[in-house]
C-alpha positions in Angstrom: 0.0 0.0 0.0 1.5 3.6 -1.0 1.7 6.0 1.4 -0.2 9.4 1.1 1.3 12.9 2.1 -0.5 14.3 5.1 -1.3 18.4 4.6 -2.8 20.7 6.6 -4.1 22.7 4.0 -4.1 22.1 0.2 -5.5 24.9 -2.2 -6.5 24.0 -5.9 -7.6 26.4 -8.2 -8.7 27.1 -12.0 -9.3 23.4 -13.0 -11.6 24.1 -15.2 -13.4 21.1 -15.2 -15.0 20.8 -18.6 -13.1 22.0 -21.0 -10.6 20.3 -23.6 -7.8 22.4 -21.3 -8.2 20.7 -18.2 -5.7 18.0 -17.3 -8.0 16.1 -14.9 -6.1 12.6 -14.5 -2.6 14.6 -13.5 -5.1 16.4 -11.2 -6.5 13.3 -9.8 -2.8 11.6 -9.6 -2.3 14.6 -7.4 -5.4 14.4 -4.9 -4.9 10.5 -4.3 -1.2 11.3 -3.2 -2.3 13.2 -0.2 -4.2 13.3 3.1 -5.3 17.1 3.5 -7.2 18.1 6.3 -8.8 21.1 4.6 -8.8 21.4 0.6 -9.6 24.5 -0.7 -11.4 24.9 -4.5 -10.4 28.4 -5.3 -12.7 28.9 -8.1 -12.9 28.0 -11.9 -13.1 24.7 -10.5 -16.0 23.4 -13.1 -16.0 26.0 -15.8 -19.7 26.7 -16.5 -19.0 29.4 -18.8 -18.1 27.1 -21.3 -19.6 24.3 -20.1 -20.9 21.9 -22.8 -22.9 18.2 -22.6 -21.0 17.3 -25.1 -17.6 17.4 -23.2 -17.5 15.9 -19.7 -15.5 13.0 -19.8 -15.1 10.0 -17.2 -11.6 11.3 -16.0 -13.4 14.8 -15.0 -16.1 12.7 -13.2 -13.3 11.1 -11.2 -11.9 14.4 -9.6 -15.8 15.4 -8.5 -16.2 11.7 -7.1 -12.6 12.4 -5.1 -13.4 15.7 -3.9 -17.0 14.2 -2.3 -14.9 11.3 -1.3 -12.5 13.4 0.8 -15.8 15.3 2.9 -16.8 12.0 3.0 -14.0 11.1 5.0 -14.4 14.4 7.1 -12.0 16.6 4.7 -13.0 20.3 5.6 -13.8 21.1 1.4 -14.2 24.9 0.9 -15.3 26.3 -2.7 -14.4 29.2 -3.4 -16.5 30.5 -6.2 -14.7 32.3 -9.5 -15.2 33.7 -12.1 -16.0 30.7 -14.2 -18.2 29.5 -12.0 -20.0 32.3 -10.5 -23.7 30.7 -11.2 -22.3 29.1 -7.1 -22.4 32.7 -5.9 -26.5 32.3 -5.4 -25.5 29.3 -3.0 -22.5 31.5 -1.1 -22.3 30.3 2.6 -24.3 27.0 1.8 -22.9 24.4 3.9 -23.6 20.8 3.5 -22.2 18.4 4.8 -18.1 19.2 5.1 -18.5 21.1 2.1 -18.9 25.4 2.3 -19.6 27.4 -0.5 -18.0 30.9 0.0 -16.9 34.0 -1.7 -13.6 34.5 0.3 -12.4 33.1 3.3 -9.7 34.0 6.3 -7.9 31.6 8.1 -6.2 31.7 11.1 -2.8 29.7 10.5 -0.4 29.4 13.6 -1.1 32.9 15.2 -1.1 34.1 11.3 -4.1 35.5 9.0 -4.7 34.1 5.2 -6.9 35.9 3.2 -8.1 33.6 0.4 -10.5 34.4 -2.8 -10.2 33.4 -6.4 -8.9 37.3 -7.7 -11.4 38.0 -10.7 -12.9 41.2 -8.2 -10.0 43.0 -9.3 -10.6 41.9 -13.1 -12.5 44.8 -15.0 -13.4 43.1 -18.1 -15.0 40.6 -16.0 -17.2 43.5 -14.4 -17.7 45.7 -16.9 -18.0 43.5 -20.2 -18.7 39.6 -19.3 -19.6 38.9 -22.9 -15.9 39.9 -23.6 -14.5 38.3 -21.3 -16.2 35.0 -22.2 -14.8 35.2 -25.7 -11.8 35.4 -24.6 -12.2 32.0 -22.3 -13.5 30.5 -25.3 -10.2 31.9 -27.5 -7.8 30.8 -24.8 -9.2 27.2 -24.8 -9.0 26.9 -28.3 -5.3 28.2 -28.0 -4.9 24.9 -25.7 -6.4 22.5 -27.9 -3.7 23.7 -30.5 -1.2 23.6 -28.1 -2.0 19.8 -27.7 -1.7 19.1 -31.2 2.1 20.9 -31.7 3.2 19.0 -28.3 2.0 16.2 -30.0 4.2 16.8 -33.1 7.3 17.8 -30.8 6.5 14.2 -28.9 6.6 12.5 -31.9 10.1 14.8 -33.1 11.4 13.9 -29.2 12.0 17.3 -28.9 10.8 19.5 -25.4 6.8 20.4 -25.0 6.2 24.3 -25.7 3.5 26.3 -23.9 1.8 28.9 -26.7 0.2 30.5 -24.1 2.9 31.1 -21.8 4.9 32.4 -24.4 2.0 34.8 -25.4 1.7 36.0 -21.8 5.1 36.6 -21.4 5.7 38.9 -24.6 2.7 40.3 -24.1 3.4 43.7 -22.4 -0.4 44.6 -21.2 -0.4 40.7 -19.7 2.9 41.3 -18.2 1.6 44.5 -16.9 -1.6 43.1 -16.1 -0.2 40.2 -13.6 2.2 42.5 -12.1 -0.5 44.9 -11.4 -2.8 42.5 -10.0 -0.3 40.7 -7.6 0.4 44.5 -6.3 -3.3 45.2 -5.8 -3.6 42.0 -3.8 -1.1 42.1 -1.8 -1.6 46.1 -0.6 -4.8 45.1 0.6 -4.2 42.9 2.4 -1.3 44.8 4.3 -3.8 47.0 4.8 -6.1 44.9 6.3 -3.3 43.1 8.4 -3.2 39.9 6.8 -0.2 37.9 6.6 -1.1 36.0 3.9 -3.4 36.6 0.8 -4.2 33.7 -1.4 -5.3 33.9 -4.8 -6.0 32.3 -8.4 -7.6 33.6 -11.5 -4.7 34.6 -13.5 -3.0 31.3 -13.6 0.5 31.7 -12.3 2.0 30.1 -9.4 3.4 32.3 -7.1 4.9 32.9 -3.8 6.8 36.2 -2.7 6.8 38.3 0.3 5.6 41.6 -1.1 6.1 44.5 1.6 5.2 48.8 1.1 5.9 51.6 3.7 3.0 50.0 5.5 4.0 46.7 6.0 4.0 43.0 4.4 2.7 40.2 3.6 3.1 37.1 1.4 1.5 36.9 -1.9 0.6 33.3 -2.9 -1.0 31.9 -6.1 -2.5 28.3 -6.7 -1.9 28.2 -10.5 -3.7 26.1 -12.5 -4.6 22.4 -14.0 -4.5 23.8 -17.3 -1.0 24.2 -17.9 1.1 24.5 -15.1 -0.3 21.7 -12.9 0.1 23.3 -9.6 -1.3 23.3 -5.9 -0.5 25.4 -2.9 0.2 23.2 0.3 0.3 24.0 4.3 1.7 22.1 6.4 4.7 22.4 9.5 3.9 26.3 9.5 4.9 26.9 6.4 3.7 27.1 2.6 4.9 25.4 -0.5 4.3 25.2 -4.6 3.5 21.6 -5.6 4.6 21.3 -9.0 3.3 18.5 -10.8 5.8 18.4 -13.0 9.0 19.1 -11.0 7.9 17.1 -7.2 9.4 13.3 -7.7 6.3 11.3 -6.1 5.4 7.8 -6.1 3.3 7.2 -8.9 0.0 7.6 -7.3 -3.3 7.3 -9.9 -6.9 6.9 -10.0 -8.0 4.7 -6.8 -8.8 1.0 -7.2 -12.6 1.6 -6.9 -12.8 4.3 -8.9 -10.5 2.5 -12.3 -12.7 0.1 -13.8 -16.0 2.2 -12.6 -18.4 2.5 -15.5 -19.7 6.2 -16.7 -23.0 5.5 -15.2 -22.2 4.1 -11.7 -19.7 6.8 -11.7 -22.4 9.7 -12.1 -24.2 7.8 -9.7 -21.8 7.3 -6.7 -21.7 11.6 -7.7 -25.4 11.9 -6.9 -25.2 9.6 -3.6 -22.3 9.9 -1.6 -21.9 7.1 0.5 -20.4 7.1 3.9 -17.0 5.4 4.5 -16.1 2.9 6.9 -14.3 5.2 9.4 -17.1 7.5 9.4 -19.6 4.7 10.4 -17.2 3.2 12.9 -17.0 6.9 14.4 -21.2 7.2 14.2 -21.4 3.9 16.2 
């Protein structure tokens, strides 16, 4: 039997469950390599804006059945609602069972104060024009779909995977300008408000500084994404960390036994009906 990673805290964000982006089995070969106490969803989780019938497949079914399987096990699981999800808002501070729906959260860590929300308040095309900023969504998934295809040439070639994206954002001066901007924002609000930490996603790109002004400081922390930089935040001995997918040498850890051979149908059913697990009837008795 493989041993899981205990953490305190883990913090996922911008999944985007339902899309061709989304890398759900790397995201599930994460969440069955740990034993958080608390996991955090911060937003973009399931991406409604662009959700389609069409596109849901079995592997994004798996990371909803793990993510009711960890409350089921008495996992503290906060959503955080995004962006991309915002149709949750109408159910903010719904609790059912160990799950919580929220808009933003703070924590008290270790004498400390994390301030965590997904980061699209501070995004004015969001506000101002959502039609535009759907396009875009709809643009930027279609850039990841192509993306697949030339790192599937550049397999074939055995040459190194390329990020078209990445590349874009990074040349970009307004993007540049825009993620520099919005990590300042963040983070001077939240040394005005006293926090010690403030915990973000939305613009999908990992992060952790200590950013400081003439009023103070505090550290700046962002989740990533499962798009394309396969990233979570973790807490745990007092201190944070970026989990890299692609750079943390675990075990291989993948899909649990139960859930491998699983048919689509039982699948979506075990979704519907979460079923309590042995340690939580041994506790109830």
């Amino acid at each position: 039997m493989k041993l899981k990673r205990k953490v305190e805290i883990a913090v996922i964000s911008d999944v985007h469950l339902g899309t061709y982006g989304c890398h759900a089995k790397q995201l599930l070969t994460y969440l069955n390599s740990i034993e958080p106490k608390k996991l955090i969803l911060n937003g973009d989780i399931i991406d409604i804006w662009q959700f389609s019938k069409r596109y849901f497949p079995k592997s994004h079914l798996k990371v909803i059945k793990k993510i009711m399987d960890f409350a089921a096990d008495g996992v503290e699981v906060i959503y955080i609602t995004g962006n991309h999800d915002e149709i949750l808002r109408r159910f903010t501070d719904t609790t059912i069972g160990n799950i919580s729906i929220v808009n933003k959260i703070v924590l008290n860590l270790d004498g400390k104060k994390a301030w965590i929300f997904h980061g699209d308040v501070f995004d004015v095309s969001i506000q101002n024009a959502k039609w535009l900023a759907k396009l875009g969504g709809y643009g930027y998934d279609f850039l990841i779909l192509l993306n697949r295809f030339v790192n599937w040439i550049l397999e074939c070639m055995r040459k190194e995977k390329y990020s078209l994206s990445k590349k874009i954002k990074n040349s970009v001066k307004r993007a540049v300008k825009y993620i520099g901007d919005f990590e300042e924002v963040a983070s001077d609000l939240a040394i005005e408000n006293g926090y010690d930490y403030v915990i973000c996603g939305h613009i999908h790109q990992p992060k952790m500084l200590i950013k400081e002004n003439k009023f103070g400081k505090t550290m700046y922390l962002n989740s990533g994404d499962w798009v394309e930089n396969f990233t979570a935040l973790e807490y745990q001995f007092k201190r944070w960390k970026i989990y890299n997918y692609n750079n943390d040498k675990l075990s291989p850890f993948f899909v649990d036994d139960d859930l491998k051979d699983m048919e689509i149908n039982d699948l979506i059913a075990a979704i519907t009906v979460v079923k309590p697990s042995e340690n939580s009837k041994k506790s109830a008795n």
